[in-house]
Each structure stands twice: as structure tokens, then as C-alpha cells.
Kinemage of the C-alpha trace (Angstrom):
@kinemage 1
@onewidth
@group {chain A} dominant
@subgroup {mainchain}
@vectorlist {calphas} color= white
{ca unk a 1} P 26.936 77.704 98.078
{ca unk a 2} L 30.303 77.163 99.252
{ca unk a 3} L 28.896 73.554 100.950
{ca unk a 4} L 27.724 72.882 97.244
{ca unk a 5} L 31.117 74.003 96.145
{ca unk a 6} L 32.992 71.173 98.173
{ca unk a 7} L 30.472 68.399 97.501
{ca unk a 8} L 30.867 68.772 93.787
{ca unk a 9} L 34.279 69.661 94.106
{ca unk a 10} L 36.741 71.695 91.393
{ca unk a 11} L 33.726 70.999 88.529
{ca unk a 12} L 31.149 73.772 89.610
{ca unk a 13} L 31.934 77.172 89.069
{ca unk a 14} L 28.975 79.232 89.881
{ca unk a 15} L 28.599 83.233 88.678
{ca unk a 16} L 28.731 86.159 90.767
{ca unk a 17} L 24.880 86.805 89.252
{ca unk a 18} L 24.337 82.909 90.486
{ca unk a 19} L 25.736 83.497 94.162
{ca unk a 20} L 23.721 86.935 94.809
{ca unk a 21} L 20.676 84.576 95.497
{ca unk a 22} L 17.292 84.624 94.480
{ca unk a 23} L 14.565 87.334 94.521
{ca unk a 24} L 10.997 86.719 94.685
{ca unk a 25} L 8.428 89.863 94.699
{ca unk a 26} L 5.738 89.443 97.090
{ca unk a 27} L 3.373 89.576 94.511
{ca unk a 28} L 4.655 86.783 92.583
{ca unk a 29} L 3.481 84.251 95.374
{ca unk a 30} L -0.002 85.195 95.466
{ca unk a 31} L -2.541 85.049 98.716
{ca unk a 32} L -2.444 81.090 98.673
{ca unk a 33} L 1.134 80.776 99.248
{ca unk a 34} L 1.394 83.327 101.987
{ca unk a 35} L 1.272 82.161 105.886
{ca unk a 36} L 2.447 79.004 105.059
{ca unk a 37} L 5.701 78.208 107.403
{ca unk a 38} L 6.629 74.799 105.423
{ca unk a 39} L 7.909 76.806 101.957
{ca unk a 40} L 10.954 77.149 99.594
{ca unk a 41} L 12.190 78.270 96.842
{ca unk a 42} L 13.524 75.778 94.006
{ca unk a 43} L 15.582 77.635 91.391
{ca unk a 44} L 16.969 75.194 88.134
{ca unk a 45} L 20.418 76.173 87.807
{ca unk a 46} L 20.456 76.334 83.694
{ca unk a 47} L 20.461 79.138 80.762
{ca unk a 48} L 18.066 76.433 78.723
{ca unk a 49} L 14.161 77.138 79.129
{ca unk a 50} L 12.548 74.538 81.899
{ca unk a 51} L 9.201 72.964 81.192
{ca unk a 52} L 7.123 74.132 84.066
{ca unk a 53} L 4.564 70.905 83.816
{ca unk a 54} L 7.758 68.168 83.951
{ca unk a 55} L 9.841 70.169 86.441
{ca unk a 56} L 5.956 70.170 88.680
{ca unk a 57} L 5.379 66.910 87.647
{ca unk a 58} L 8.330 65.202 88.861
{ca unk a 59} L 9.289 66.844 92.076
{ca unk a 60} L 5.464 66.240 93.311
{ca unk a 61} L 5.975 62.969 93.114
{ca unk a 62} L 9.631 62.765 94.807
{ca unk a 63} L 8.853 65.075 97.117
{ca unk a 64} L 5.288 64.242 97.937
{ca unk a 65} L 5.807 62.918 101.232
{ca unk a 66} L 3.676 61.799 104.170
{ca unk a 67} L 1.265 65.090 103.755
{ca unk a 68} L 1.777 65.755 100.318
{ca unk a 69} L 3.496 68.796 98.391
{ca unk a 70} L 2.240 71.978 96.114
{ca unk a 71} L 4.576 73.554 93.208
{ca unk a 72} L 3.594 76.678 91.658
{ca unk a 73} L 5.739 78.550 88.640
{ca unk a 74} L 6.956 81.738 89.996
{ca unk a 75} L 9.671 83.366 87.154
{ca unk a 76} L 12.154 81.975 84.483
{ca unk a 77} L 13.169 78.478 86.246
{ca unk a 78} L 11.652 79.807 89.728
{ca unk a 79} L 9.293 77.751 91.679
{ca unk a 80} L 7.197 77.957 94.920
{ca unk a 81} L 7.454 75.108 97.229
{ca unk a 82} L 4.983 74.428 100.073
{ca unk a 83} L 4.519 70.983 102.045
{ca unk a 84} L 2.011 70.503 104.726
{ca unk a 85} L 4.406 69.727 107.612
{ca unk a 86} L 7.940 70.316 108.543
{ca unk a 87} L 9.194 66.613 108.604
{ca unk a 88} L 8.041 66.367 104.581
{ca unk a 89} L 10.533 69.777 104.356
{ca unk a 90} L 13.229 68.896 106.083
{ca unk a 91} L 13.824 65.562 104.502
{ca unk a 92} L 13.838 67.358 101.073
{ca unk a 93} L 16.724 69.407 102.167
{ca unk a 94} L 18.534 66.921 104.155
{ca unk a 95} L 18.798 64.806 100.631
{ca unk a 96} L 20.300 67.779 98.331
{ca unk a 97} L 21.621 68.389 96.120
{ca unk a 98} L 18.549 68.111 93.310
{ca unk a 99} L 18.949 67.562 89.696
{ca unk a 100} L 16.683 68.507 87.248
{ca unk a 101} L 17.318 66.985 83.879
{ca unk a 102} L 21.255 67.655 84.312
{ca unk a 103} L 20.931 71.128 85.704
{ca unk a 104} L 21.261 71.495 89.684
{ca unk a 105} L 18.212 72.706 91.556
{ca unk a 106} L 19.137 74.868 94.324
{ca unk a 107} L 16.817 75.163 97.654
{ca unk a 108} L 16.244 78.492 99.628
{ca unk a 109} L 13.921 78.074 102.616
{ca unk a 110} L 11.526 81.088 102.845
């Protein structure tokens, strides 16, 4: 967070509840998530409701890759992120920060 922090500089001001992290319950992925060593966790920085289907819709496509990419809804603004091979993965995370419709979209690798 604090890298975050610097690149936006004085303007973002995140809440103790927003630094703690997030949470996921193992039952919340389901058995076709688990095993899978290419996976994060996206998380919409926003107190406004996010529409699963456009948030799905347009990270597939930017962050299809070579191998392709699978979102799944996991909780309020929460979603599961699995790509077939490391490279697709690390090039998501090496172009952060995300925006989703004005709100930032933080990354947690699982």
C-alpha cells in the first residue's frame, strides 16, 4: 500500500479497514479455483455497488493474455483471478495500478 501511496502521491488516503487487507473464506473459491498457482485477488476500491458482468467483462479482455484469463465474483467488489501461466500474471501486476470505472483495483497474489 505504501508503494501505491507514493505513486499517487498526497491524493489517496486509504482507511485503516482498507489497509487490513482482504479476506477470502476457502469456501468462497470453490473446487475449480483451488490448485491453481497462477491466481489473485482483485478488490474495487469503492463504497458504490460494482457490476459483476462489466467489471468480468472488461478485465478478460485486458488481461486475457497469451493463455487466456478466468474471473469469478467472490464478495461485495471481490473477485477471483486465475490465468493459465505465470508470464500472463506477472505482466498484470507489473502494469498496476488498475482502474475500474474511477475506483482503484487493488491486486493480492494468492
Amino acid at each position: 500500500m505504501d508503494e501505491l501511496e507514493r505513486r499517487f502521491g498526497s491524493r489517496l488516503r486509504l482507511s485503516e479497514k482498507e489497509r487490513v487487507g482482504i479476506q477470502i473464506a476457502e469456501e468462497e473459491c470453490g473446487d475449480f479455483w483451488k490448485g491453481s498457482q497462477f491466481t489473485m485477488v482483485a478488490r474495487v476500491l469503492t463504497n458504490r455497488a460494482v457490476h459483476r458482468d462489466g467489471f468480468i467483462s472488461v478485465f478478460s479482455r485486458l488481461w486475457k493474455g497469451v493463455d487466456g484469463v478466468s474471473i469469478k465474483e467472490i464478495g461485495d467488489r471481490r473477485f477471483l483471478v486465475r490465468f493459465a501461466n505465470k508470464q500472463d500474471k506477472l505482466r498484470v501486476l507489473d502494469m498496476e495500478p488498475w482502474t475500474f470505472r474511477e475506483s482503484l483495483v487493488i491486486l493480492a497474489e494468492t
